[in-house]
C-alpha positions as a printed Julia matrix, in Angstrom:
61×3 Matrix{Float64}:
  -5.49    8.77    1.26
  -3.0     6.56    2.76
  -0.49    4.18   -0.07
  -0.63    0.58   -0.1
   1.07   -2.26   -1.71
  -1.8    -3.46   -4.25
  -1.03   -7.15   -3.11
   1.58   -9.11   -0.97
   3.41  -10.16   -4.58
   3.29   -6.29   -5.61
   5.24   -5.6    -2.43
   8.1    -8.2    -2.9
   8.57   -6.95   -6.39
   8.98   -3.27   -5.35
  11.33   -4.29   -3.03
  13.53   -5.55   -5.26
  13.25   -2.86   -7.43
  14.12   -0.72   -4.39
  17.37   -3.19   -4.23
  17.94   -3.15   -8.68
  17.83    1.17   -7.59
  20.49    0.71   -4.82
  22.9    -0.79   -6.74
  22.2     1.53   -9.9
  20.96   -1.38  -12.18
  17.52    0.58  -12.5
  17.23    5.02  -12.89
  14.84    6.85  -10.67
  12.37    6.78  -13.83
  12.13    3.01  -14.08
  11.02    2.93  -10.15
   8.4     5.28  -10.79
   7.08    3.13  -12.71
   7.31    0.46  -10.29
   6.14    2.76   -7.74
   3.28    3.17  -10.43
   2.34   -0.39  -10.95
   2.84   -2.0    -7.4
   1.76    0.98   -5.29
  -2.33    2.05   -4.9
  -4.26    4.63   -2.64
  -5.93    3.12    0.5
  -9.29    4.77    0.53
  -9.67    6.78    4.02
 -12.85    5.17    5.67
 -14.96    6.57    8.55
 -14.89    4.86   11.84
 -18.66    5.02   11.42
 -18.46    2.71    8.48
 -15.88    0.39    9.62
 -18.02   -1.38   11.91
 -21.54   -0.06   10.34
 -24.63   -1.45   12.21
 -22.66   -3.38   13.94
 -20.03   -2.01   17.1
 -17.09   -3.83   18.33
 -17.89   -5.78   21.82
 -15.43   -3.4    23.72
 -17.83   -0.3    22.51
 -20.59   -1.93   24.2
 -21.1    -0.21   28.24
C-alpha cells in the first residue's frame, strides 16, 4: 500500500512540521506523530476495478 496525505490541509500541516523539524523546534518523536495523524495508506486497487464495467475509450479497438 502506497502513503497518502489524508487531505490537502493534512499535507500543508506536515510540511510545516517537516520545517518546525529542520530548524529543531520539534524531536523526531513529535513528527511521528505528525507523520501519524496527517499521513494514511492508499489502498492498492486492481486495474480491473478501476474502470469496472466500464473501459476507458482508448481500450476500445
Amino acid at each position: 500500500m502506497a502513503n497518502a496525505f489524508k487531505s490537502v490541509a493534512f499535507e500543508s500541516i506536515h510540511s510545516s512540521a517537516e520545517a518546525l523539524l529542520k530548524i529543531g523546534a520539534i524531536d523526531e518523536t513529535t513528527m511521528g506523530e505528525f507523520d501519524e495523524a496527517c499521513i494514511g495508506e492508499e489502498p492498492e486497487i486492481p486495474p480491473a476495478q478501476m474502470f469496472g464495467a466500464n473501459p476507458p475509450a482508448f481500450a476500445e479497438a
